[in-house]
DSSP file (Angstrom, degrees, kcal/mol; ACC not computed):
  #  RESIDUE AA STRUCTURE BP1 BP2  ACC     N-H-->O    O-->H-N    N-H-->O    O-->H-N    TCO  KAPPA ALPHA  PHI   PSI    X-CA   Y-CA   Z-CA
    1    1 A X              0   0    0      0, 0.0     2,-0.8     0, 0.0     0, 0.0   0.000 360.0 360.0 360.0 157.9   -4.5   35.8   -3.0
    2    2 A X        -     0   0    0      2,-0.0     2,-0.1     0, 0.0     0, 0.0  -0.801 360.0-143.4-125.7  91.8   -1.8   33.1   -3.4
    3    3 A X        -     0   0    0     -2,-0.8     2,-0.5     1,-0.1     0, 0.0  -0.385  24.5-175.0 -52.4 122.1   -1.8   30.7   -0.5
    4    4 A X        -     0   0    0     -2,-0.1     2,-0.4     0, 0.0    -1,-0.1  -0.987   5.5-166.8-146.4 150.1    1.9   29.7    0.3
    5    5 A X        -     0   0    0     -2,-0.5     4,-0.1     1,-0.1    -2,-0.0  -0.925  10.7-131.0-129.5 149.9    3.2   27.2    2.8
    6    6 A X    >   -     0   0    0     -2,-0.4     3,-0.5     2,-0.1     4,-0.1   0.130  31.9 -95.6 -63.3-176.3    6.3   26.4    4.2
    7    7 A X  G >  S+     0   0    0      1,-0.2     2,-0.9     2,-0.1     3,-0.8   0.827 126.2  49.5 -70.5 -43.5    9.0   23.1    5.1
    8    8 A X  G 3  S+     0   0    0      1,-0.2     3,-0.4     2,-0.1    -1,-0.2  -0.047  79.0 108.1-103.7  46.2    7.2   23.2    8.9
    9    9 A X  G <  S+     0   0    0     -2,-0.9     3,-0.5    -3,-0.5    -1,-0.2   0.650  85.0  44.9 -81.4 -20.3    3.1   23.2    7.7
   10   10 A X  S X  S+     0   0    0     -3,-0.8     3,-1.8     1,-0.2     4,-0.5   0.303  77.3 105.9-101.2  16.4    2.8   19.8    8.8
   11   11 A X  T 3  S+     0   0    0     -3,-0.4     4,-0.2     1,-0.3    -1,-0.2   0.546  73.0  68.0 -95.6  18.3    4.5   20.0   12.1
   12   12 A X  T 3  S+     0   0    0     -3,-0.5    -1,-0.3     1,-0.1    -2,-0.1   0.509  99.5  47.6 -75.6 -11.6    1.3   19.8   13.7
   13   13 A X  S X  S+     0   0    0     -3,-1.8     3,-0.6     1,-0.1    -2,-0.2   0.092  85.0 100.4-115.3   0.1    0.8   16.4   12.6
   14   14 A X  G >  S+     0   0    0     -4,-0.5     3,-2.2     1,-0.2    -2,-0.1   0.972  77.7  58.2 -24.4 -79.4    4.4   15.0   13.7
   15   15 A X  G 3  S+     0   0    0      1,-0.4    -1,-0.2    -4,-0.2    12,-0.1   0.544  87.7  67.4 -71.7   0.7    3.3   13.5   16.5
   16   16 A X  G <  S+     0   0    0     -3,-0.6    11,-0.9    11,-0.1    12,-0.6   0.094  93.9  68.3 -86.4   5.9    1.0   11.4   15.1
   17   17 A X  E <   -A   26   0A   0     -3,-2.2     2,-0.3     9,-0.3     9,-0.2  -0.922  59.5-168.6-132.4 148.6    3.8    9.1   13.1
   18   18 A X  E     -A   25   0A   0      7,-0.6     7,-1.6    -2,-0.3     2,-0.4  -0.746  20.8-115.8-120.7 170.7    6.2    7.0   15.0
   19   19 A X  E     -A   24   0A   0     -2,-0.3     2,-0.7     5,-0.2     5,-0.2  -0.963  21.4-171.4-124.2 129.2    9.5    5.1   13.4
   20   20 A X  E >   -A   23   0A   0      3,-3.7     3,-2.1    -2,-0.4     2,-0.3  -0.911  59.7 -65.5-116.6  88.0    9.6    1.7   13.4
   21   21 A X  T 3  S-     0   0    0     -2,-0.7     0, 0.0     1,-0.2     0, 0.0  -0.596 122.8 -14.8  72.0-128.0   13.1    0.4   12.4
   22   22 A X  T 3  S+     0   0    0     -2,-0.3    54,-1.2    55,-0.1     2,-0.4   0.591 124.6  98.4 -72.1 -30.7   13.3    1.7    8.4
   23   23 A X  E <   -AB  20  75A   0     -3,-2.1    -3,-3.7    52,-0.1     2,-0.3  -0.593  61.2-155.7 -91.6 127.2    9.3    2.4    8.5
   24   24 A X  E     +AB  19  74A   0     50,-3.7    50,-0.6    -2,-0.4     2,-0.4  -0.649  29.8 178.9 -67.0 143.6    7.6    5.7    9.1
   25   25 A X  E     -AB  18  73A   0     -7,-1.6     2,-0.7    -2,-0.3    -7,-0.6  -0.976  31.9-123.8-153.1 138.7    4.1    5.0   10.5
   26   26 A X  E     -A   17   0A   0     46,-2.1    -9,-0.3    -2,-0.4     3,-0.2  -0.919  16.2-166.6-110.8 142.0    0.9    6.7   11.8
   27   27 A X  S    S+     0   0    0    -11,-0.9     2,-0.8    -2,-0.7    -1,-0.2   0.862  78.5  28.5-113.6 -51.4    0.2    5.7   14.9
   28   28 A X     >  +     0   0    0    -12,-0.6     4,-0.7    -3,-0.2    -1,-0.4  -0.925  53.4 175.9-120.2 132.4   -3.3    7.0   15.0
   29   29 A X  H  > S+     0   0    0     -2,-0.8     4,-3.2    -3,-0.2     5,-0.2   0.740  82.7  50.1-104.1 -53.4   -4.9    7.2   11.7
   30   30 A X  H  > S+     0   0    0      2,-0.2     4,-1.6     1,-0.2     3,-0.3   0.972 114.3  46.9 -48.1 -68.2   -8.8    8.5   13.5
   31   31 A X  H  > S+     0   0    0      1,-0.2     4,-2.8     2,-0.2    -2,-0.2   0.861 114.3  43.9 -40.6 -57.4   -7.0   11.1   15.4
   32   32 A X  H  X S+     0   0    0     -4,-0.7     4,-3.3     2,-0.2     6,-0.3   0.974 112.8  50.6 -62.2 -43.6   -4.9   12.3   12.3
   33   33 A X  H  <>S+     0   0    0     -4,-3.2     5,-2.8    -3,-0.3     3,-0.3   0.937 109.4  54.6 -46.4 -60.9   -8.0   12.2   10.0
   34   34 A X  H ><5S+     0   0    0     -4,-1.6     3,-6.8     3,-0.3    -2,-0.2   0.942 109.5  53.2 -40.0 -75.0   -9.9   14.4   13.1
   35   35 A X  H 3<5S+     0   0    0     -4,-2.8    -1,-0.2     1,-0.3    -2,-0.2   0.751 106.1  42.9 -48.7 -56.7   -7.0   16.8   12.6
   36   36 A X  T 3<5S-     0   0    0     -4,-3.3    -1,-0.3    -3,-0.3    -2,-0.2   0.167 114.8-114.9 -78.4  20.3   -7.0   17.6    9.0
   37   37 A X  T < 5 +     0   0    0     -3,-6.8     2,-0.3     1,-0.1    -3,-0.3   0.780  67.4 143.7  65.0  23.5  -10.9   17.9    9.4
   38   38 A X      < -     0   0    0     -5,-2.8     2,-0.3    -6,-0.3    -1,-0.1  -0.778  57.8-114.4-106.6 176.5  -11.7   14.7    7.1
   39   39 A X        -     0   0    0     -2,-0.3     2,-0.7     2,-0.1    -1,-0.1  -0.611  28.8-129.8-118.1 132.8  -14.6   12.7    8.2
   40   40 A X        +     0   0    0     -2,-0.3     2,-0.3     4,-0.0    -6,-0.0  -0.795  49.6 139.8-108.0 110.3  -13.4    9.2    9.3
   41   41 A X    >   -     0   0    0     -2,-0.7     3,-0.6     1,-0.0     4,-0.4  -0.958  39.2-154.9-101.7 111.1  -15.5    6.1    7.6
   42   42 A X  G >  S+     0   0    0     -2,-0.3     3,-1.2     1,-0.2    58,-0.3   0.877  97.9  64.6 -53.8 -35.8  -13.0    3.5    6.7
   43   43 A X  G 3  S+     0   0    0      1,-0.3    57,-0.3    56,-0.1    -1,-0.2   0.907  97.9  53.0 -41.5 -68.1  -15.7    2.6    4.2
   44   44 A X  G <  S+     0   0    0     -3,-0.6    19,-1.6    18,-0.1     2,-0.3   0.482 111.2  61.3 -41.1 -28.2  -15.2    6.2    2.3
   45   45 A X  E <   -F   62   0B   0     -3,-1.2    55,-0.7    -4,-0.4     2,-0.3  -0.814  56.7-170.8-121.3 146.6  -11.4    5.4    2.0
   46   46 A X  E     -Fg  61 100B   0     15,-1.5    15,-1.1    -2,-0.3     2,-0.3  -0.900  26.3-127.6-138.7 154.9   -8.9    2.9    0.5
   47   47 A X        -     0   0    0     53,-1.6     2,-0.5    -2,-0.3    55,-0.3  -0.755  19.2-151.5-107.4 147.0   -5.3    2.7    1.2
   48   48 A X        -     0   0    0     11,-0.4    11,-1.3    -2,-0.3     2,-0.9  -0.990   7.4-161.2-123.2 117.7   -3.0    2.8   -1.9
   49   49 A X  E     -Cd  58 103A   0     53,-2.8    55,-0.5    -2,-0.5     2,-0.4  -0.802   9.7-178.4-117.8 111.9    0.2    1.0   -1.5
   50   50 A X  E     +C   57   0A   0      7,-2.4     7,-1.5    -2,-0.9     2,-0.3  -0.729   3.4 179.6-100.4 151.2    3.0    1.9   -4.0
   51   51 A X  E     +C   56   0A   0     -2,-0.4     5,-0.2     5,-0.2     2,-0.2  -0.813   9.0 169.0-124.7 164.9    6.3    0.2   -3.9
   52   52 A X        -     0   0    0      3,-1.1    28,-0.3    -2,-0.3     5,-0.0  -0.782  56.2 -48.8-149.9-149.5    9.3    0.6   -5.9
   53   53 A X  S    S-     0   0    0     -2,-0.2    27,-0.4     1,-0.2     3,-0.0   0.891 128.4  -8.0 -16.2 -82.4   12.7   -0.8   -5.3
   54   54 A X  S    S+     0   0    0     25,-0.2    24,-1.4    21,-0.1     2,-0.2   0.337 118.7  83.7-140.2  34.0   13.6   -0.2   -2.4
   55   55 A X        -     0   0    0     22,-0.2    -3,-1.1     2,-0.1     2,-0.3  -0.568  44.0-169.5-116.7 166.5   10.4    2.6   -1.0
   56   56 A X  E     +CE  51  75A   0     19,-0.6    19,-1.7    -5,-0.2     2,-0.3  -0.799  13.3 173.1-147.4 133.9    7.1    1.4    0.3
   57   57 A X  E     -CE  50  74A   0     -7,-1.5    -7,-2.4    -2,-0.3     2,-0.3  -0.938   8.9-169.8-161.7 135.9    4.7    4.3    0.6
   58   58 A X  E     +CE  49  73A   0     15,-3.2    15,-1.1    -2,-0.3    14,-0.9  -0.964   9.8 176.7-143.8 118.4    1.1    3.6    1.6
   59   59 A X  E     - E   0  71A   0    -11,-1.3     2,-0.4    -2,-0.3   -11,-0.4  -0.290  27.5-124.3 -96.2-169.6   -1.7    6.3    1.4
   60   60 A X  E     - E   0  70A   0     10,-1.9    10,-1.1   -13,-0.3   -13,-0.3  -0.768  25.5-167.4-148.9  95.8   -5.2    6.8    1.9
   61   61 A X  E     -F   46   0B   0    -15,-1.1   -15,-1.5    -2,-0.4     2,-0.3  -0.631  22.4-113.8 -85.1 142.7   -7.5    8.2   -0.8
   62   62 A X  E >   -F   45   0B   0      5,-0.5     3,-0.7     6,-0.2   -17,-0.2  -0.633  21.9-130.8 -84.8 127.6  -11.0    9.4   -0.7
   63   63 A X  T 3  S+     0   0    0    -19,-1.6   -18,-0.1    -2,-0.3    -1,-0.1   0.180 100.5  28.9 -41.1 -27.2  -13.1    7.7   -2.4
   64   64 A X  T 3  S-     0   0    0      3,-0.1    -1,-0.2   -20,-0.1   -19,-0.1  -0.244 101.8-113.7 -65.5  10.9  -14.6   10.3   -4.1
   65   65 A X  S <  S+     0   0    0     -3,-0.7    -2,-0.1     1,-0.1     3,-0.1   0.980  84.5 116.6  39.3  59.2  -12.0   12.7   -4.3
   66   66 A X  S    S+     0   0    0      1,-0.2     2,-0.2     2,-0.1    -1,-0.1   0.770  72.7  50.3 -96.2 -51.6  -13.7   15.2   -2.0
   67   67 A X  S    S-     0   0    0      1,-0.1    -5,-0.5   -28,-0.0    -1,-0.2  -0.594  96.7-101.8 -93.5 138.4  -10.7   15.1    1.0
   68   68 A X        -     0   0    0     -2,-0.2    -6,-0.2   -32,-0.2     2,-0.2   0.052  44.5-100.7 -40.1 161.2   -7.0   15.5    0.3
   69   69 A X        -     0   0    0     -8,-0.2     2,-0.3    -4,-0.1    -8,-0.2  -0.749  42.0-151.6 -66.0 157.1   -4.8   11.7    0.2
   70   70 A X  E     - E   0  60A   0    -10,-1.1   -10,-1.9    -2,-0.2     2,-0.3  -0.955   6.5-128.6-125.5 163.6   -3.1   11.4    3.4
   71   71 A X  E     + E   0  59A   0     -2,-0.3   -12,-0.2   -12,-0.2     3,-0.1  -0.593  31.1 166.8-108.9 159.1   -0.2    9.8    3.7
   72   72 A X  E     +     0   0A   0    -14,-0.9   -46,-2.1     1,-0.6     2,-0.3   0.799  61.5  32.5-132.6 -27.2    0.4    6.8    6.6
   73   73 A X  E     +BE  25  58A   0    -15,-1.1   -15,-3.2   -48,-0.2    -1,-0.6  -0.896  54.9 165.9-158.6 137.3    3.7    4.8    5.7
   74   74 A X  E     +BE  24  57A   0    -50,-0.6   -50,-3.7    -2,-0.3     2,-0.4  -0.868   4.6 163.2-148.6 148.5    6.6    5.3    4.3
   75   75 A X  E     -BE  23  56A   0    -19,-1.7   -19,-0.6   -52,-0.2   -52,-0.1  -0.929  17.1-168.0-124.9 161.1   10.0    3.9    3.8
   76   76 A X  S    S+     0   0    0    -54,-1.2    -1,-0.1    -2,-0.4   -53,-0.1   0.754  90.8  34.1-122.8  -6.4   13.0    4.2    1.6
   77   77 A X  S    S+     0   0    0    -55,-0.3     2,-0.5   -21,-0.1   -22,-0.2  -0.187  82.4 114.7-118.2  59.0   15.2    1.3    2.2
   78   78 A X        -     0   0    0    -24,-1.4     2,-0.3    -3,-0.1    -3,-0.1  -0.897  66.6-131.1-111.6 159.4   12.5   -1.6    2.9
   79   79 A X        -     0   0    0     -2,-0.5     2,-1.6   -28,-0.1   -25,-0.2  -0.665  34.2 -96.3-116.6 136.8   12.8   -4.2   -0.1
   80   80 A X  S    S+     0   0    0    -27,-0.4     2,-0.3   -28,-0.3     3,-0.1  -0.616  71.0 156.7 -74.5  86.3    9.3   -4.9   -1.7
   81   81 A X     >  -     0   0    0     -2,-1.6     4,-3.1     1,-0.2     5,-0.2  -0.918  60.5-124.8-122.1 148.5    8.7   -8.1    0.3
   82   82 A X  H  > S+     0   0    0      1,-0.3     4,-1.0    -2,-0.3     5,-0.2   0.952 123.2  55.1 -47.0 -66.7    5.4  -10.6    1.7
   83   83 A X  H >> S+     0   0    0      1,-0.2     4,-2.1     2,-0.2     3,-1.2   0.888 110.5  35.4 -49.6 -56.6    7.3   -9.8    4.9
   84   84 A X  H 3> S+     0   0    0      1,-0.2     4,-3.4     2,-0.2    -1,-0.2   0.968 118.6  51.1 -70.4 -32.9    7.4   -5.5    4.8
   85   85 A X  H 3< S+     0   0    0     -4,-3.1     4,-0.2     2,-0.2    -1,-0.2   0.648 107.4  55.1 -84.4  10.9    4.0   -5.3    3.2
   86   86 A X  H <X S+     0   0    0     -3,-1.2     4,-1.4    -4,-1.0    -1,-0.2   0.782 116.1  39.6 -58.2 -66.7    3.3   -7.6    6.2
   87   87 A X  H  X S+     0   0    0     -4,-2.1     4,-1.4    -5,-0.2    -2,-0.2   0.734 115.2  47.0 -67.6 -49.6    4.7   -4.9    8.3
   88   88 A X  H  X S+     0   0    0     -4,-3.4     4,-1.1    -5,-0.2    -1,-0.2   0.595 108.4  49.7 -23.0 -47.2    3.6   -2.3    6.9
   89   89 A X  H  >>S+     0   0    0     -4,-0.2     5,-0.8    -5,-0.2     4,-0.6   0.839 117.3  52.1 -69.9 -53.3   -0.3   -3.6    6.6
   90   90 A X  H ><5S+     0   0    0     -4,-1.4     3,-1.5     1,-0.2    -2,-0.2   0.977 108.1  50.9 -34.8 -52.4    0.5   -4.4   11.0
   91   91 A X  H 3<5S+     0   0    0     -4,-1.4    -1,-0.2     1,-0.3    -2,-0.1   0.961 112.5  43.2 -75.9 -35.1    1.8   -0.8   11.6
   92   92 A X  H 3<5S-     0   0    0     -4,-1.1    -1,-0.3    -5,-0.1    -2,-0.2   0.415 107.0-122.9 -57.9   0.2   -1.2    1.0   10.0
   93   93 A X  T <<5 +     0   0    0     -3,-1.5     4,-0.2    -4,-0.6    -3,-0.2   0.957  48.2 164.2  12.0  97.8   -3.9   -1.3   11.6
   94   94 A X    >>< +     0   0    0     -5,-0.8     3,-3.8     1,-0.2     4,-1.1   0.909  66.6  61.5 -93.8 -55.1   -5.1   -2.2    8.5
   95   95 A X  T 34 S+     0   0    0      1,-0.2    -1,-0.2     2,-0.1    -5,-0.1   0.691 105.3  47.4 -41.8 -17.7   -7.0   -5.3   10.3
   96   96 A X  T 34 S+     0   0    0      2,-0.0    -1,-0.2     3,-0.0    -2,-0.2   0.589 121.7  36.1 -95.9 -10.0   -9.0   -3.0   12.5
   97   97 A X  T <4 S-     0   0    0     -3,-3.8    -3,-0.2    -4,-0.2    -2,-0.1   0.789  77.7-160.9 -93.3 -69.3  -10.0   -0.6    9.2
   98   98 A X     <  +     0   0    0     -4,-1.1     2,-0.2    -5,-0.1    -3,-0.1   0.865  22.6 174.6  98.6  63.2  -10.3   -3.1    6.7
   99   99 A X        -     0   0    0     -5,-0.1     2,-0.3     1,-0.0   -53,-0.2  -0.603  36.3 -97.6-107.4 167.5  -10.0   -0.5    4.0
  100  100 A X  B     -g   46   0B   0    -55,-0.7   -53,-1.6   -58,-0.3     2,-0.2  -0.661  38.3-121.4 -89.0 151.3   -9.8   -1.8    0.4
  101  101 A X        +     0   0    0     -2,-0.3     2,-0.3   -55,-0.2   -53,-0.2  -0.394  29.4 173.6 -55.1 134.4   -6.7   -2.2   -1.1
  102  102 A X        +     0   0    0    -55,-0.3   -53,-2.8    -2,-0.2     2,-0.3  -0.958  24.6 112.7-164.9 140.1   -5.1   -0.6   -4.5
  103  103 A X  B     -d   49   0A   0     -2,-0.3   -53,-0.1   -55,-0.2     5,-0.1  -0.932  60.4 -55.1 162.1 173.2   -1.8   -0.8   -6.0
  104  104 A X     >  -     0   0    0    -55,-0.5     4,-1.4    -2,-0.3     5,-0.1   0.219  58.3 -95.6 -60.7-174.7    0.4   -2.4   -9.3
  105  105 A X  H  >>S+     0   0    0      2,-0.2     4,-5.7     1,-0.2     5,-0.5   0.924 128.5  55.2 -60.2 -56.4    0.4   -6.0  -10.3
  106  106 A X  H  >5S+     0   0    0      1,-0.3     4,-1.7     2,-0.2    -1,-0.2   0.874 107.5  49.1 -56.9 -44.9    3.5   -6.5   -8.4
  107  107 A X  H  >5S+     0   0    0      2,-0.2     4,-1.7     1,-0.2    -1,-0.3   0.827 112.9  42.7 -55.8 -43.9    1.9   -5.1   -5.1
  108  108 A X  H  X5S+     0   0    0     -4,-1.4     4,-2.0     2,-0.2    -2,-0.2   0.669 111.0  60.2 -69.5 -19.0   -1.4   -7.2   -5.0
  109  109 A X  H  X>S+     0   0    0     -4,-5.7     5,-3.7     2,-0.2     4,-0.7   0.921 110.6  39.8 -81.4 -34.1    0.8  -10.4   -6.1
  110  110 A X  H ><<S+     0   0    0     -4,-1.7     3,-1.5    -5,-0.5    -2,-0.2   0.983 116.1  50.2 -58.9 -59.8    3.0  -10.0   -2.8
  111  111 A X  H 3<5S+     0   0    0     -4,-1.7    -2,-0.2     1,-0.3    -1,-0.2   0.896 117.6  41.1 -52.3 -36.0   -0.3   -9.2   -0.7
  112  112 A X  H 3<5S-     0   0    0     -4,-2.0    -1,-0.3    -5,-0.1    -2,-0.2   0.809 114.5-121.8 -74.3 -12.3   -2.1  -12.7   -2.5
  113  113 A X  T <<5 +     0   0    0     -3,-1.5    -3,-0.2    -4,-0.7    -2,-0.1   0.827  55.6 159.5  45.0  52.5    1.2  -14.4   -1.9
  114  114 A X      < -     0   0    0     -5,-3.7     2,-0.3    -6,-0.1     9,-0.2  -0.180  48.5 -85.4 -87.1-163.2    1.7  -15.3   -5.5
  115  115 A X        -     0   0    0      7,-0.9     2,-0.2    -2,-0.1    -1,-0.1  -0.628  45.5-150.4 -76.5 130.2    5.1  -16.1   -7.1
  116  116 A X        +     0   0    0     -2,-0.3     2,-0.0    -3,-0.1   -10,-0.0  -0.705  57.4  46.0 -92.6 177.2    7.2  -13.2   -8.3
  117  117 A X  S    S-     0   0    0     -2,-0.2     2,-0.8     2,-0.1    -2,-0.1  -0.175 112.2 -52.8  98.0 174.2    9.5  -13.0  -10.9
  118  118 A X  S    S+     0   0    0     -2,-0.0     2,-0.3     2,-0.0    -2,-0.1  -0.867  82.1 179.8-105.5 120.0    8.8  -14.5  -14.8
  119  119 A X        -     0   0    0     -2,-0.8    11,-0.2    -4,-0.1     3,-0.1  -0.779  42.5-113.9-134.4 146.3    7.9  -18.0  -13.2
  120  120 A X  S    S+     0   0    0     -2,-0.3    10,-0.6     1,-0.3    11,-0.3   0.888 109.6  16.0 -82.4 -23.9    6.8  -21.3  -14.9
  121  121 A X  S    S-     0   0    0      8,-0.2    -1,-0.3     9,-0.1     8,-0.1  -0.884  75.1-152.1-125.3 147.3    3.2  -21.2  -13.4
  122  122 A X  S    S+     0   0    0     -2,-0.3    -7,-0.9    -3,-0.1     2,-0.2   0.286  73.8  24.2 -94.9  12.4    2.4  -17.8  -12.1
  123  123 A X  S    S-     0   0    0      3,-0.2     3,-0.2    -9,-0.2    -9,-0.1  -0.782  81.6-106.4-146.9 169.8   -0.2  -19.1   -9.3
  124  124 A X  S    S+     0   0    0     -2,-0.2   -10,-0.0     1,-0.1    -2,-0.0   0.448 120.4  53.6 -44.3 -27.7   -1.1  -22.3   -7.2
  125  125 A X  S    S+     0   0    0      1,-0.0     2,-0.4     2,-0.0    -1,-0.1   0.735  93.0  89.7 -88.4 -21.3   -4.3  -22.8   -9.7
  126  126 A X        +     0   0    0     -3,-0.2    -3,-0.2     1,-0.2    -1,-0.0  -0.622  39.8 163.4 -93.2 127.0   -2.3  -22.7  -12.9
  127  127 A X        +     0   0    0     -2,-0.4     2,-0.4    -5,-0.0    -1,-0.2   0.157  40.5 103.1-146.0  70.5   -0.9  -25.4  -14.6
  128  128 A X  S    S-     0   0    0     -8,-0.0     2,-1.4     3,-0.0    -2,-0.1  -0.962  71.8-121.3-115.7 122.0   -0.2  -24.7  -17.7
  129  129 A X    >   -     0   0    0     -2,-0.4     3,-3.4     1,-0.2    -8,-0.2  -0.502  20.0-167.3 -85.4  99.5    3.4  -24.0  -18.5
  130  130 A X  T 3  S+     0   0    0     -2,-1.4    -1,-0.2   -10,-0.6    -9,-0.1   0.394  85.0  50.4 -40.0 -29.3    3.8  -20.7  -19.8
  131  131 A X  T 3  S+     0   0    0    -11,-0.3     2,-1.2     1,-0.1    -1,-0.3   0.401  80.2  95.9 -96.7  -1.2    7.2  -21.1  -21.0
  132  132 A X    X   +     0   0    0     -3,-3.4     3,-2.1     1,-0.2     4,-0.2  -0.485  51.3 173.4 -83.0  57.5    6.5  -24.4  -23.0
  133  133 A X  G >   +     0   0    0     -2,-1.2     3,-1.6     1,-0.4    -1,-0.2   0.790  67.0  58.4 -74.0 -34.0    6.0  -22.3  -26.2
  134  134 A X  G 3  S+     0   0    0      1,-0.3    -1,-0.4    -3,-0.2    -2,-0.1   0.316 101.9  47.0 -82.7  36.0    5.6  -25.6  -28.4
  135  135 A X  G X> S+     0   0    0     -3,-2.1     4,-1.1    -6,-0.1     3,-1.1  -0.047  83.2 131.5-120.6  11.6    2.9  -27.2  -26.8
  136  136 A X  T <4 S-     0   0    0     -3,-1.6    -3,-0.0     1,-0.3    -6,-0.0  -0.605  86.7  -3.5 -81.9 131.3    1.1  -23.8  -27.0
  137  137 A X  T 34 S+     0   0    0     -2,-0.4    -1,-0.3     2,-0.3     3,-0.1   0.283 122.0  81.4  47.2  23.7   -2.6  -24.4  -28.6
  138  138 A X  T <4 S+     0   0    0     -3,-1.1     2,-1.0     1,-0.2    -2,-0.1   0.796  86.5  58.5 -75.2 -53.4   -1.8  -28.5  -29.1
  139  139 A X     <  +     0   0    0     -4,-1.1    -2,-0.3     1,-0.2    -1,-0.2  -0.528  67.4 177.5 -86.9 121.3   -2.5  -29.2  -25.7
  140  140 A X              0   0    0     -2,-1.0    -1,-0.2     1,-0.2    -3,-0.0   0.946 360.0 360.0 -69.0 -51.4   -6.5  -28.0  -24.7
  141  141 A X              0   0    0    -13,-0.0    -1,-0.2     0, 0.0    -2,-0.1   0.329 360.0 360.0 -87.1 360.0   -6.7  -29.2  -20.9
């Protein structure tokens, strides 16, 4: 038989999200886990944070792919900035999980606080200038 759910299947799990400004948020992450029956060890889980323009959407994937993702943050007009994934990381209390991290170039470069953008060194350790296409292999050090 052909399980089918409706717009209101999740509206047991409502109260468990707050809005914060532009950001959607879950407010208790244990509780919600408890709720959809998945066993909470932040170990077992990593949060996946995708960005695009102007969205931020940050889940939490099993580690094995045994337990559904759930989903924890989202926005649609937050800008992908050190500052929202700041805000973002805050409203989920990522510091009290510690869950490992996953997500594009462009997402781990915000979290490390590297440079964006096509930049003439792309880090604080590099300094070799990337755009200096004639000195590329003359100079060795």
């Amino acid at each position: 038989m052909l399980k089918c759910y409706t717009r209101n299947a999740s509206s047991h799990c409502h109260h468990f999200f707050l809005k914060n400004g532009e950001l959607v948020h879950c407010n208790d992450v244990e509780r919600l886990q408890q709720e959809l029956e998945c066993a909470h060890n932040p170990e077992e889980w990593r949060c996946c944070v995708d960005s695009s323009k102007f969205i931020l959407n940050a889940v939490l994937l099993h580690t094995g792919n045994i337990h559904p993702s759930i989903p924890v943050a989202h926005s649609v007009n937050m800008k992908e900035t050190y500052e929202n994934m700041d805000l973002l990381l805050k409203a989920i209390s990522y510091s009290k999980y510690e869950w490992k991290v996953c997500g594009d170039f462009k997402v781990i470069g915000l979290l490390l606080g590297l440079q964006s953008g096509y930049t003439r060194f792309c880090c604080f350790l590099c300094e070799w200038d990337s755009q200096a296409r004639d000195l590329h292999y003359k100079i060795k050090d």
